[in-house]
N, C-alpha and C positions, 0 to 999 in steps of 0.2 A: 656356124649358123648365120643368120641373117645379116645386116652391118650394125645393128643398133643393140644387139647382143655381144659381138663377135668383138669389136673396139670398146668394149665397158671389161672385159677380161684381156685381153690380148694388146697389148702397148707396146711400143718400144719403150727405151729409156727415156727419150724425151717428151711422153705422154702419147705418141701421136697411135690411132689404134693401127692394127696391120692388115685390117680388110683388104682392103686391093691388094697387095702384095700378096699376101693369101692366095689369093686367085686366082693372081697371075701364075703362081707355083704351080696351084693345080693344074691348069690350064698347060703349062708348060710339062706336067709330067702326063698327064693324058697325050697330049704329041708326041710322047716319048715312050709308051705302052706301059702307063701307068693301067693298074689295073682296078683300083678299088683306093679307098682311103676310110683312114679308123679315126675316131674324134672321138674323145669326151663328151657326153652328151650336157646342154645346161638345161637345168630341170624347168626354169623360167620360159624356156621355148615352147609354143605349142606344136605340136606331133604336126600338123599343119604346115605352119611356119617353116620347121625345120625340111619337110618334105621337099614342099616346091623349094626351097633353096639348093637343096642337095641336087633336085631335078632341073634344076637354073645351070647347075654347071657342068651337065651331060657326063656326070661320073655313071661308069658303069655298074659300082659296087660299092656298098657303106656298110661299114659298121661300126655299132658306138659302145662304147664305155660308159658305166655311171661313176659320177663323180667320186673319187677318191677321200675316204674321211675315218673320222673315229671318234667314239666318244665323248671328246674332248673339246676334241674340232669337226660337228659333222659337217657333210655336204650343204651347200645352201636350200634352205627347202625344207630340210628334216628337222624336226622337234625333240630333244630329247625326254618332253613327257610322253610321246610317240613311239618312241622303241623301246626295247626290252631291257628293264635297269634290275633286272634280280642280279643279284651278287653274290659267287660262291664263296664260302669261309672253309 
């Protein structure tokens, strides 16, 4: 996503985020007959937002993932008085 998304998750080890380098990647697998690319989506992005960036870097094909979670630990975003807490015994 964006860089003000993308560098608040995505770091290396000495904080710094990986946006450009990102991009560069892509950029480099598109030269290379990259065909499509698959992301996690973060739910903080607006559908907007995320659009024209994907559309910014002339990928031909996207598709996303929702964030990964449980329970315990959900996705950022979700409530657990939101989802379904019945409990089977």
């Amino acid at each position: 996503g964006p860089q003000k998304y993308h560098d608040e998750y995505r770091v290396f080890h000495n904080g710094k985020g990986s946006y450009h380098e990102v991009r560069e990647a892509i950029q480099l697998g598109i030269d290379n007959g990259l065909h499509g690319v698959l992301s996690v989506v973060n739910l903080k992005i607006s559908p907007h937002e995320l659009y024209d960036e994907i559309k910014g870097l002339n990928v031909n094909s996207f598709n996303i993932l929702l964030p990964d979670g449980h329970f315990d630990k959900l996705p950022d975003g979700l409530e657990k008085d939101k989802i379904n807490t019945y409990q089977y015994t």
